[in-house]
N, C-alpha and C positions, 0 to 999 in steps of 0.2 A: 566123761559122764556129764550131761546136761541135769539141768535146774531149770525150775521158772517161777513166777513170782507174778502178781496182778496189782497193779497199782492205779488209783484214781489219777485224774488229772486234768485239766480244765478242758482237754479235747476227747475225753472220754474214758473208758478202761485200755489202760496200755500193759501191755503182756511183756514183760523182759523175760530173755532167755541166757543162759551162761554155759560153757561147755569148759568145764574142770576149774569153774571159780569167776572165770574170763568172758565178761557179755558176749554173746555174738549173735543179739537178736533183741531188740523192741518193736513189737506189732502192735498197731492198731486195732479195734473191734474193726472188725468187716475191710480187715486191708488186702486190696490187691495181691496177689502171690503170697498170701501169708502160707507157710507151713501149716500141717496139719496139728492138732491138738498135742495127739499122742506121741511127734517127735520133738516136747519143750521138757522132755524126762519131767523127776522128781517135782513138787512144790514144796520150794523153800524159801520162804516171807522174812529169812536174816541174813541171807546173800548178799543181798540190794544196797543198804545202805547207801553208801555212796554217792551209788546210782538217784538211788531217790533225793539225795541229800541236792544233788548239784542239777535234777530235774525241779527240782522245788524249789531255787536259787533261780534256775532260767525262765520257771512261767510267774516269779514275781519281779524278774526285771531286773536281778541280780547280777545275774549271772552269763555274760557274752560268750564265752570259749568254754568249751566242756574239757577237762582232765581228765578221761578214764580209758584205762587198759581196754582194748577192744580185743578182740578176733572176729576178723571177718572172712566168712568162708564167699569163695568165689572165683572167676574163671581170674586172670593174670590182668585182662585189661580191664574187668569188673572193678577189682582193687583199683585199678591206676585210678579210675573213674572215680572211686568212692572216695580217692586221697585229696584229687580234685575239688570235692564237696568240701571236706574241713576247712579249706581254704578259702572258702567261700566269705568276704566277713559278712558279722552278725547285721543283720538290717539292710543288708545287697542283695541283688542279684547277678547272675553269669546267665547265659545265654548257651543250650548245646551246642551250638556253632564255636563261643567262647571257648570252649571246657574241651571240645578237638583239637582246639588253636592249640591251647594249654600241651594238649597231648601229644603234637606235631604231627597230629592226622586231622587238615580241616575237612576232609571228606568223610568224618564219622560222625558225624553231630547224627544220625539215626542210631549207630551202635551206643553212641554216649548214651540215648533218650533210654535205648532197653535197657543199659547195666544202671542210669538211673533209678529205674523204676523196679530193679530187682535190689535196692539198698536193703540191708538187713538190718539197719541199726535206723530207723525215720529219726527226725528230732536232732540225736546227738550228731550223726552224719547228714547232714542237712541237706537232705533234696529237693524239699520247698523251696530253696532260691533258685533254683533252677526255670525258669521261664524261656518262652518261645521268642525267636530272634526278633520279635517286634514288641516284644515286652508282652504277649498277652500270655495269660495262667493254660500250660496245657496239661497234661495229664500228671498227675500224683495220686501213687497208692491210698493213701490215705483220703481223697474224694480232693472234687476242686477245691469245694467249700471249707475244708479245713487247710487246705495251701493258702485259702489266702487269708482266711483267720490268722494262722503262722505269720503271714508276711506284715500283717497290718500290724501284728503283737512287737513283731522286730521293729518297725519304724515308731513305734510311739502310737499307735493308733490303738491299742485295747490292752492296756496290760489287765492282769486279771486280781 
């Protein structure tokens, strides 16, 4: 059974989703590949906790490593990709070329970019660090402009 819940947040309204208690989804307003409306089930604003507890930790500067029980739906190498991400530290970046290395296929840095960009969890699984082999900002769900809001926030440049 899914849930969802709408919470403020310094980069806009973020939408979490949870499937039997267990997140497996924060979307941005206007995110790329976002799911449709009608499949975030029920609204339920006492699920969250947590979630908000240690999102409200991370945009004050708190909070470097996120704790929370995920479920992430997706194909086998999507996951390997998204495991990729956590690993990422706080205030880095990795490079898709990197993140193949990682995977022991350097010749998937395109396949990494799409299960990048189909992260279901932005934020906690962090695909913002992810940048172009020459360090420039390429695509994220979420718009450029808020990848690199996100990146400056990680290095010290805007907490909020």
């Amino acid at each position: 059974m899914k849930q969802h819940s709408v919470i403020d947040s310094p980069y806009g309204l973020l939408t979490l989703v949870a499937d039997d208690g267990v997140l497996c989804g924060l979307y941005m307003t206007d995110q790329r590949h976002r799911p449709a409306e009608d499949t975030f089930g029920t609204f339920d604003d006492t699920l969250f906790a947590e979630v908000e507890e240690q999102l409200q930790a991370y945009f004050a500067g708190e909070l470097k490593e996120f704790s929370l029980e995920l479920r992430l739906h997706g194909t086998p190498f999507q996951r390997s990709v998204w495991e990729q991400l956590v690993r990422i530290p706080y205030g880095e970046t990795r490079s898709y070329g990197q993140l193949a290395d990682a995977l022991g296929n350097p010749n998937a840095s395109r396949a990494v970019g799409l299960a990048n960009g189909k992260n279901p969890v932005s934020i906690i699984v962090p695909c913002h660090r992810v940048v172009g082999a020459d360090g420039s900002l390429t695509g994220y769900g979420g718009g450029i402009a808020r990848k690199q809001r996100l990146l400056d926030f990680e290095r010290g440049a805007g907490l909020f």
